[in-house]
C-alpha positions in Angstrom: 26.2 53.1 -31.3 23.0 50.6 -30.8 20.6 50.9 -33.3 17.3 50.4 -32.3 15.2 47.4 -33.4 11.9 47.7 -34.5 9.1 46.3 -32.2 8.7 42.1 -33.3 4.7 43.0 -34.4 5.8 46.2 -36.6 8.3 43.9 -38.6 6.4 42.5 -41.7 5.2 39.2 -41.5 3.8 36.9 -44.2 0.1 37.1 -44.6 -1.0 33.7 -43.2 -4.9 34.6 -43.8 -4.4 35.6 -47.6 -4.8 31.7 -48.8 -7.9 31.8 -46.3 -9.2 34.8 -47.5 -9.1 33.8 -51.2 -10.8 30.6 -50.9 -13.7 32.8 -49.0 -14.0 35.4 -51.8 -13.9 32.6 -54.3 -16.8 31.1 -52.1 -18.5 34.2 -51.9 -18.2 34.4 -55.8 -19.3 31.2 -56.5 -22.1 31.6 -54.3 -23.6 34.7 -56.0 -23.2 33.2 -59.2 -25.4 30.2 -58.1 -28.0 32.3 -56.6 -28.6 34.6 -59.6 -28.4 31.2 -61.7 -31.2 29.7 -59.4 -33.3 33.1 -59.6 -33.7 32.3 -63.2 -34.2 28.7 -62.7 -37.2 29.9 -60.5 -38.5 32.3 -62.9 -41.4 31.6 -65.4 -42.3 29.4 -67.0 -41.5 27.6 -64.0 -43.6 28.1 -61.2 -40.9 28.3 -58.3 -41.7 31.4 -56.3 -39.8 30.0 -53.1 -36.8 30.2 -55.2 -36.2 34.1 -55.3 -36.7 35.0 -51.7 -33.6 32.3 -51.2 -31.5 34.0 -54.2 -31.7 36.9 -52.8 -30.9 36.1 -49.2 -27.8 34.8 -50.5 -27.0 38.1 -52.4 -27.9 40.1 -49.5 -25.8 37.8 -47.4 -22.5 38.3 -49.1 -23.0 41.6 -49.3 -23.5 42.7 -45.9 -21.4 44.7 -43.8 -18.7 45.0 -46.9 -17.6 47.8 -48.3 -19.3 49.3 -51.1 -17.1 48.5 -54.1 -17.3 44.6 -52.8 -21.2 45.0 -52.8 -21.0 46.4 -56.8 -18.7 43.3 -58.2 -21.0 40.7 -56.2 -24.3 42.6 -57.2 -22.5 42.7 -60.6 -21.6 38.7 -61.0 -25.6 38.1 -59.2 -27.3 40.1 -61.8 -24.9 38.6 -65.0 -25.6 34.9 -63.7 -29.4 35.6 -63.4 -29.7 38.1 -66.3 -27.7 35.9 -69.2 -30.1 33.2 -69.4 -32.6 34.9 -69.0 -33.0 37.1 -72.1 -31.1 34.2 -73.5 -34.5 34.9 -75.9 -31.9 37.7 -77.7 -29.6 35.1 -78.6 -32.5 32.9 -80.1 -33.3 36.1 -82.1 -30.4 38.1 -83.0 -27.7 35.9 -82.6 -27.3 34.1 -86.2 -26.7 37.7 -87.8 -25.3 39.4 -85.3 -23.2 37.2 -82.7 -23.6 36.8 -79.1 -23.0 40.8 -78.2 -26.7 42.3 -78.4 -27.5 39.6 -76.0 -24.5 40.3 -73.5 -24.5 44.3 -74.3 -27.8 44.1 -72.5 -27.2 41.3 -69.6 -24.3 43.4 -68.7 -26.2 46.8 -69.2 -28.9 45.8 -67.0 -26.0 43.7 -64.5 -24.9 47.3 -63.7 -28.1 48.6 -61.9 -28.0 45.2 -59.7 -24.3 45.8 -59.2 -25.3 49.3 -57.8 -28.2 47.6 -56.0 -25.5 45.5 -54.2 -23.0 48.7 -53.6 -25.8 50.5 -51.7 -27.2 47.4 -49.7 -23.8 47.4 -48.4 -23.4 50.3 -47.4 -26.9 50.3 -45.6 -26.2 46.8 -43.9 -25.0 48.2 -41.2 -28.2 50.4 -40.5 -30.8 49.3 -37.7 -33.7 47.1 -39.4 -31.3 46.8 -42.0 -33.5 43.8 -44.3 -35.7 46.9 -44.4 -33.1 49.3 -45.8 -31.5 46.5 -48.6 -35.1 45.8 -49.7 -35.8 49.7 -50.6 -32.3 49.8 -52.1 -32.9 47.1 -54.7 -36.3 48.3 -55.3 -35.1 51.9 -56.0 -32.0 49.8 -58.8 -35.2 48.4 -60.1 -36.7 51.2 -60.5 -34.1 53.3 -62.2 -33.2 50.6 -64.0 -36.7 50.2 -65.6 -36.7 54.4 -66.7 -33.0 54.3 -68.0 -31.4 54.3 -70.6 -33.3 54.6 -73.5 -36.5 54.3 -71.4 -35.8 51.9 -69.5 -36.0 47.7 -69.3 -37.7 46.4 -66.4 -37.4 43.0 -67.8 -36.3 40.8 -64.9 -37.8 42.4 -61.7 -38.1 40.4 -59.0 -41.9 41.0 -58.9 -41.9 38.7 -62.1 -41.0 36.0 -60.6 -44.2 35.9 -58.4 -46.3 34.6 -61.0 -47.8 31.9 -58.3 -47.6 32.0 -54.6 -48.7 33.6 -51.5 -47.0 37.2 -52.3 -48.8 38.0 -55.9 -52.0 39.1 -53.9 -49.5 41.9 -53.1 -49.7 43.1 -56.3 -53.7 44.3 -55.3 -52.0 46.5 -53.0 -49.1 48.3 -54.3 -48.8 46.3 -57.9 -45.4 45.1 -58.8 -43.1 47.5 -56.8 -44.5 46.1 -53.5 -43.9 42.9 -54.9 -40.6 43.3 -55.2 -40.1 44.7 -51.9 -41.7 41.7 -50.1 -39.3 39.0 -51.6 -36.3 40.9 -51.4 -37.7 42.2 -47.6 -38.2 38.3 -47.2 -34.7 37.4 -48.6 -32.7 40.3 -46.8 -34.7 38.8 -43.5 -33.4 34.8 -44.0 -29.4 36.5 -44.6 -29.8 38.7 -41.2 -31.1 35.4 -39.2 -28.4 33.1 -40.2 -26.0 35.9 -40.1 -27.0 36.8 -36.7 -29.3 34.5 -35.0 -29.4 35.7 -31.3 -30.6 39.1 -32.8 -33.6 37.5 -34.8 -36.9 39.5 -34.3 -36.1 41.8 -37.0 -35.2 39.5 -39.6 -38.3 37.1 -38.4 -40.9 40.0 -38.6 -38.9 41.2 -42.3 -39.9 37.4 -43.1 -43.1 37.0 -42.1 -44.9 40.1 -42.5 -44.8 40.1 -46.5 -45.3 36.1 -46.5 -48.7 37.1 -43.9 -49.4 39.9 -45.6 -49.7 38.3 -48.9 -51.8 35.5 -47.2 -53.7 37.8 -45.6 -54.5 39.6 -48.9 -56.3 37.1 -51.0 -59.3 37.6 -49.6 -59.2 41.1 -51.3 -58.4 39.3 -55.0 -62.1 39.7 -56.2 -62.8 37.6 -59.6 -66.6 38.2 -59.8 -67.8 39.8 -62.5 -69.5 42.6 -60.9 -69.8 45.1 -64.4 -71.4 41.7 -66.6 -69.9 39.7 -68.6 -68.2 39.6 -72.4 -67.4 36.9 -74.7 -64.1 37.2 -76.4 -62.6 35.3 -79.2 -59.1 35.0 -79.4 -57.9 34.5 -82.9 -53.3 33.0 -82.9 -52.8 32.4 -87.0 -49.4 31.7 -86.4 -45.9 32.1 -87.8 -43.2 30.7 -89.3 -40.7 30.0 -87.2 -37.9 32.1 -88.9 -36.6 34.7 -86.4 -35.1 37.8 -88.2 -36.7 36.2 -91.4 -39.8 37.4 -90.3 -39.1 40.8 -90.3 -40.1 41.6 -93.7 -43.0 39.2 -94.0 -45.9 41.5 -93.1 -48.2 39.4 -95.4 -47.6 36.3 -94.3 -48.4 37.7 -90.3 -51.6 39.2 -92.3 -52.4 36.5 -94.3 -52.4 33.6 -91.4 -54.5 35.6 -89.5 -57.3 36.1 -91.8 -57.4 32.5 -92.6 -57.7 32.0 -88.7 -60.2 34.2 -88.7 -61.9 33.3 -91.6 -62.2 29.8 -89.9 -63.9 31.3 -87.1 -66.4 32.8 -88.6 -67.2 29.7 -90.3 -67.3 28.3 -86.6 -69.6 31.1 -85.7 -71.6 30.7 -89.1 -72.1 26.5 -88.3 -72.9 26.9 -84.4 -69.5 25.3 -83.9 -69.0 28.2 -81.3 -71.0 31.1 -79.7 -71.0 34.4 -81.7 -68.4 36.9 -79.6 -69.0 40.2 -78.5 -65.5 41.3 -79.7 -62.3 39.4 -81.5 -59.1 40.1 -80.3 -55.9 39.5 -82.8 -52.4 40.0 -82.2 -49.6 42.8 -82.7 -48.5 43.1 -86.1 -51.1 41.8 -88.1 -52.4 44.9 -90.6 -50.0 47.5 -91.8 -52.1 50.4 -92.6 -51.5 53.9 -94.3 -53.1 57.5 -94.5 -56.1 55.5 -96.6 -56.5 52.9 -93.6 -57.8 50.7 -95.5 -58.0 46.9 -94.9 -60.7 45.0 -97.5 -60.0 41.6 -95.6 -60.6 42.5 -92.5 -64.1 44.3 -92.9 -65.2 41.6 -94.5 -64.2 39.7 -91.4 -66.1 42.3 -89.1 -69.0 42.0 -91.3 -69.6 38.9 -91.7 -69.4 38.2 -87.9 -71.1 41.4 -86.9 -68.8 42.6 -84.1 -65.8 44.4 -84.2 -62.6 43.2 -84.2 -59.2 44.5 -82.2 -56.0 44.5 -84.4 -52.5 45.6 -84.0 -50.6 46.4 -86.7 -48.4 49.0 -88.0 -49.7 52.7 -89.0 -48.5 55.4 -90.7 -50.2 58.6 -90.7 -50.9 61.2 -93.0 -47.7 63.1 -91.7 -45.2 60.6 -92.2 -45.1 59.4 -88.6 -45.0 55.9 -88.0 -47.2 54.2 -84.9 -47.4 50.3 -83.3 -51.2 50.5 -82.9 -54.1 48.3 -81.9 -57.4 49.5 -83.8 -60.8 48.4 -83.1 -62.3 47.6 -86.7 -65.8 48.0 -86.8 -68.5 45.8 -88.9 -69.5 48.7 -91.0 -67.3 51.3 -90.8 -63.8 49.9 -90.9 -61.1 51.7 -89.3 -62.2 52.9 -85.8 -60.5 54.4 -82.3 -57.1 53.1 -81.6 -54.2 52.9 -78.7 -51.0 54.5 -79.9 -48.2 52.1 -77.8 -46.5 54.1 -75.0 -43.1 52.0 -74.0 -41.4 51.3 -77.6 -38.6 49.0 -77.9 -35.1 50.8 -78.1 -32.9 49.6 -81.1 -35.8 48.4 -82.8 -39.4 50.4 -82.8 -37.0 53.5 -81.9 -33.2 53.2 -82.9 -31.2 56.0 -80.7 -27.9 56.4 -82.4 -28.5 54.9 -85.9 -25.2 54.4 -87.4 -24.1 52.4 -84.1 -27.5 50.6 -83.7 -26.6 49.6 -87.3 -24.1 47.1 -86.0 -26.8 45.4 -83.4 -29.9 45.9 -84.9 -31.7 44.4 -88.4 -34.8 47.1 -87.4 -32.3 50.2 -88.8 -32.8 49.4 -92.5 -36.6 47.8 -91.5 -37.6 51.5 -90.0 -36.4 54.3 -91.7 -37.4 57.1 -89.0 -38.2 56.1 -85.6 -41.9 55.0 -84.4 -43.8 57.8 -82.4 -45.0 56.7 -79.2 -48.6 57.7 -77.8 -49.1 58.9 -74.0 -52.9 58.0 -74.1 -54.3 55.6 -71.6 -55.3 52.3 -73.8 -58.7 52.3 -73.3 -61.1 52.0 -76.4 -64.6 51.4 -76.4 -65.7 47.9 -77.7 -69.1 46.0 -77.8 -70.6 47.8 -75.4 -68.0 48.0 -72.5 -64.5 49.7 -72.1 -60.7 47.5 -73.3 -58.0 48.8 -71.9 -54.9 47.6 -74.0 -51.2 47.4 -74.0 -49.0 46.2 -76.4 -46.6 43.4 -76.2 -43.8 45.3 -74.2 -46.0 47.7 -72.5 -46.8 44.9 -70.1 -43.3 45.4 -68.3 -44.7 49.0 -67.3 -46.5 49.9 -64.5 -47.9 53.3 -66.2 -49.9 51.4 -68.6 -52.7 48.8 -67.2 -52.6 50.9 -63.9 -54.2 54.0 -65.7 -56.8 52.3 -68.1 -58.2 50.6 -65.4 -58.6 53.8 -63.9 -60.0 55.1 -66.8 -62.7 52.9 -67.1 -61.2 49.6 -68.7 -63.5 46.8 -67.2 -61.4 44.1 -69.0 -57.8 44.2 -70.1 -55.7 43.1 -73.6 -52.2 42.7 -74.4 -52.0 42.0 -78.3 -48.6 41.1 -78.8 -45.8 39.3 -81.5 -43.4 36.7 -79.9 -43.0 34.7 -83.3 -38.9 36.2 -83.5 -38.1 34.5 -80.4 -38.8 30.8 -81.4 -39.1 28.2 -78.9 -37.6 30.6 -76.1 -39.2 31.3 -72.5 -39.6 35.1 -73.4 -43.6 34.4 -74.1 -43.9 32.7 -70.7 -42.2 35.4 -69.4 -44.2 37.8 -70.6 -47.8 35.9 -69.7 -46.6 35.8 -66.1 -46.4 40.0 -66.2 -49.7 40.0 -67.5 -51.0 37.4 -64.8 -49.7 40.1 -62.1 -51.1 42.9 -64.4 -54.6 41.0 -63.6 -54.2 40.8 -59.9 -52.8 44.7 -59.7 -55.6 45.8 -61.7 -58.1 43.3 -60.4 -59.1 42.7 -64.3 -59.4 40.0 -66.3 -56.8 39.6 -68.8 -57.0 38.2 -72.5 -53.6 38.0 -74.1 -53.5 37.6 -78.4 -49.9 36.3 -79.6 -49.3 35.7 -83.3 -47.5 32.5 -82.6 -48.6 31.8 -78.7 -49.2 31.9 -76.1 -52.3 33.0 -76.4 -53.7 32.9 -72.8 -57.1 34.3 -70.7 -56.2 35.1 -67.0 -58.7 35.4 -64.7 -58.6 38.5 -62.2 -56.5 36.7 -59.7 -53.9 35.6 -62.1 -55.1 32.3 -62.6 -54.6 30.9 -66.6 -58.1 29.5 -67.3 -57.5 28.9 -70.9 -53.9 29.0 -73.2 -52.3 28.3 -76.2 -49.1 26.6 -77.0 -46.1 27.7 -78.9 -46.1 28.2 -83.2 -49.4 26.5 -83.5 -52.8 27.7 -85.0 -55.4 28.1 -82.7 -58.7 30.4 -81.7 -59.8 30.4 -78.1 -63.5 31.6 -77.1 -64.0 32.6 -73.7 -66.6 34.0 -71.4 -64.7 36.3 -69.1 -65.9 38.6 -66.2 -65.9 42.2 -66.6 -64.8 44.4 -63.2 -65.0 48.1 -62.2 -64.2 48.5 -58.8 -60.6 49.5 -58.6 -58.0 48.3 -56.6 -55.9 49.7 -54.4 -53.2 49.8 -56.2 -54.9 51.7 -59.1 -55.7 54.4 -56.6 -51.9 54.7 -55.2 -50.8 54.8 -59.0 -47.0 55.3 -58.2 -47.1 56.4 -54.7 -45.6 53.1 -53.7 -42.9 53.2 -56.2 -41.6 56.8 -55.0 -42.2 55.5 -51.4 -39.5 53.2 -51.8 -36.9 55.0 -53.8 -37.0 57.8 -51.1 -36.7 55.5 -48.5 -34.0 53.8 -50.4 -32.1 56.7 -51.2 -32.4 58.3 -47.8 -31.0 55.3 -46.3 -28.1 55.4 -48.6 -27.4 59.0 -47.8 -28.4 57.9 -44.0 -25.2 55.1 -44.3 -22.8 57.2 -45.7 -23.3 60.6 -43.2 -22.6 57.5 -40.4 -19.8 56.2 -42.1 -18.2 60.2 -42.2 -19.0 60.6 -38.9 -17.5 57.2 -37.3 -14.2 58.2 -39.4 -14.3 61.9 -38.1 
C-alpha cells in the first residue's frame, strides 16, 4: 500500500522570519518608549512644542494597521515612558514614607487610558482619512481619562504641552480639547506620509491645517484691556521645604504669609509700590471655622484698604469641611467665597479609607472627606468680577470656561506647590493656566505659597513670575476683558464632538472588520 505524502509547503518548516520579527517588535518597543520619553522631555517647563506632534507620530506609527491588542501594549509602554517622569513630582512627595508605589499606581493607572487610546487607533487605522480617526480616538482616552476614576486626572494631556507655539491660539477656539486634536491630528499626519508617501494629501492636509489654523488664529488672541484695568498684588510668603512635613504646619503657611504681607503694606504705606485694587494670596493660607474669624488678616485688609483673596481651609457650621478662597474685606472680614469644584482623590477626598491608608498621609490629616462646591468661581472684588480656581481645578475645562462666562473679567488660580519641592509639577501647572488665558481670552494671575507665582497676559504670555521656595510679592497692572471667546461659548461642544466621532469610528472599524471576515 502507498501512503500518501503530504504536499512539501503543508510539511512544517522552521520559522525563518521569527528572529526578524523579534528584532522589529523589539524596535517597535524601543521606539514607543523613546517617544513617550521625548513627549516629556518636550513638556513644560521646557518650551518644546515641536516635540509632541513627533511623539505622537511615532506612536501612531507603530500602531497602525495592527491588531488591537498590539495597539493596547504599545499605547501602554508610550503612556508609562511619558507618564513616569512626569508626575515624577509624587515621588518627590510621597516617596520617603510611602515607597515608589503611589507614584507608579498612578503612571500605570493613567498608562491604561493611552493603552486603550492605542487599541482603538489601531483598529481605526485602516479607515479612510485615517490621521483623522486616531486623533478623535486619543482625544476621546483623554477625555475619559480626565472624568474617571475618582473624577478623573487629566494631568498629562497633550494640549499641555502647547504652552508656546503656533497651535495654543487654538485654545480661543475650542480650548484644550482642540488642542489636543491638532497635535495628535498633526502627529497621526507625519506617521501616514512616511508610512505611505505616494498617498500623501491626506496626511499633508492632517498636517497643515491645525499648524495654519493655529497661525491663522492669533490674530483672534485679543490682549487689550477693553473692561479697564486692575492692579493686583501678588503676595508668595513661602515654605519650608519639607514635603509631607508640611502637612500639619498650617501656621507656619499662615504665619509667612502675613509677614509677606505685612511687608507690603509697609511698601504701600512708604510709596515703595502703588496701592492695589485687590491682593491675591495662595491656597492654604487661613484655616477658618463656624466663627470665621481671622484677627491678622483684617488688620491686613484694613490697613491697606482693599480687600484681600485668601485660600484656606473652612469648616462650616455643619461639620463639612471646604478648600476655599474668600475675599476678606477691609471692614467686614469674612466675605463671598469659591467652594473648589475638582478635589484631589486620596487626599482632599480619600475613597476607600482603610486602603488609601496605605498610600496616603491625608487619611489621618482629614477625618471626613472635603465637600466640593459646583458654583462657578466668580466673586466680586474691587469693583470688577474674579473668577477663581484652585490649584488642581486648573486641569479642568468646567472651571475657567464658565466664570468667564459668568462675568469674570480677570482670572486667579490660588494654589500650594510647597509638597513638591524643587519638582516640575509648578511649571506644569503655570503652563495649564497660560492656556486657561488664551481659552478664556483673560488675564491670568497665579498666587503659589512657595512659587511660581506668575501674571499671564491673555495670550499666554508670562509678563511677570516668581521662582521656586523664595519670598516674594509681585504688583502688576493687568488688563481686564469681557468679550468672550469662542470657546467659552461652545463650552464642551467640542469635547463631545470628538468623543462621538471617536467612538463612531471605533464602532465604524470593527462593523468592517465583521464584515471583511463574514
Amino acid at each position: 500500500m502507498v501512503v500518501p505524502t503530504a504536499p512539501a509547503q503543508d510539511v512544517a518548516q522552521p520559522d525563518r522570519r521569527t528572529p526578524g520579527r523579534r528584532a522589529a517588535w523589539a524596535l517597535r518597543l524601543v521606539a514607543v518608549i523613546a517617544a513617550g520619553f521625548a513627549l516629556y522631555a518636550g513638556s513644560p517647563p521646557r518650551e518644546a512644542w515641536w516635540v509632541a506632534p513627533l511623539a505622537f507620530a511615532v506612536l501612531a506609527g507603530v500602531v497602525s494597521r495592527r491588531r488591537a491588542r498590539a495597539g493596547f501594549g504599545y499605547g501602554l509602554v508610550f503612556g508609562f515612558a511619558f507618564l513616569l517622569p512626569l508626575l515624577g513630582w509624587l515621588q518627590d512627595f510621597l516617596g520617603a514614607d510611602f515607597g515608589p508605589w503611589p507614584w507608579l499606581g498612578v503612571a500605570a493607572v493613567e498608562g491604561l487610558f493611552i493603552g486603550l487610546a492605542g487599541a482603538g487607533m489601531a483598529l481605526v487605522s485602516r479607515l479612510p482619512a485615517a490621521p483623522v480617526w486616531m486623533a478623535a480616538v486619543f482625544v476621546t482616552a483623554e477625555s475619559v481619562r480626565s472624568a474617571f476614576p475618582f473624577g478623573g486626572f487629566p494631568w498629562g494631556r497633550l494640549a499641555f504641552t502647547q504652552d508656546t507655539g503656533p497651535l495654543l491660539s487654538l485654545a480661543a477656539i475650542g480650548g484644550a480639547t482642540l488642542i489636543s486634536f491638532a497635535v495628535a491630528l498633526v502627529g497621526g499626519g507625519l506617521a501616514e506620509l512616511v508610512r505611505a508617501p505616494r498617498r500623501w494629501v491626506v496626511p499633508v492636509v492632517a498636517i497643515a491645517v491645525p499648524l495654519l489654523g493655529g497661525l491663522a488664529c492669533w490674530p483672534l488672541v485679543g490682549t487689550d484691556a477693553n473692561a479697564g484695568t486692575a492692579r493686583v498684588a501678588i503676595v508668595q510668603g513661602n515654605a519650608p521645604n519639607l514635603g509631607l512635613g508640611l502637612l500639619y504646619e498650617d501656621d507656619v503657611l499662615h504665619d509667612n504669609h502675613v509677614r509677606a504681607a505685612e511687608k507690603l503694606v509697609e511698601d504701600v504705606r512708604t510709596g515703595r509700590v502703588a496701592k492695589p485694587d485687590f491682593v491675591l494670596l495662595p491656597e492654604q493660607v487661613g484655616s477658618w471655622g463656624p466663627a470665621r474669624s481671622d484677627p491678622e488678616l483684617s488688620a491686613i485688609a484694613s490697613r491697606l484698604g482693599v480687600p484681600l483673596i485668601v485660600g484656606g481651609l473652612g469648616q462650616d457650621r455643619d461639620g463639612r469641611l471646604h478648600n476655599q478662597v474668600v475675599r476678606w474685606d477691609p471692614n467686614t472680614g469674612f466675605g463671598d467665597r469659591y467652594i473648589k469644584q475638582h478635589l484631589v482623590p486620596f487626599a482632599e477626598t480619600i475613597p476607600m479609607r482603610e486602603v488609601a491608608r496605605l498610600v496616603s498621609p491625608f487619611v489621618d490629616r482629614f477625618q471626613s472627606d472635603m465637600i466640593a462646591g459646583d458654583d462657578p468661581g466668580v466673586i466680586d472684588v474691587a469693583g470688577l468680577k474674579l473668577g477663581v480656581g484652585i490649584c488642581y481645578d486648573v486641569a479642568y475645562d468646567d472651571v475657567f470656561g464658565p466664570a468667564a462666562a459668568d462675568g469674570a473679567t480677570l482670572l486667579a488660580v490660588p494654589t500650594n506647590n510647597a509638597w513638591y519641592g524643587h519638582s516640575e509639577m509648578s511649571y506644569q501647572q503655570l503652563a495649564m493656566s497660560r492656556l486657561r488665558a488664551v481659552e478664556t481670552g483673560r488675564a491670568v494671575v497665579v498666587g503659589a505659597t512657595s512659587g511660581v507665582s506668575a501674571v499671564v497676559a491673555p495670550d499666554g504670555s508670562v509678563s511677570e513670575r516668581t521662582e521656586l521656595f523664595t519670598e516674594q510679592n509681585l504688583i502688576a497692572e493687568v488688563p481686564l476683558r469681557a468679550n468672550r471667546t469662542l470657546a467659552t461659548e461652545l463650552g464642551s461642544v467640542p469635547m463631545w464632538t470628538l468623543v462621538v466621532l471617536g467612538v463612531g469610528a471605533v464602532a465604524a472599524a470593527g462593523w468592517r472588520s465583521r464584515k471583511s471576515r463574514a
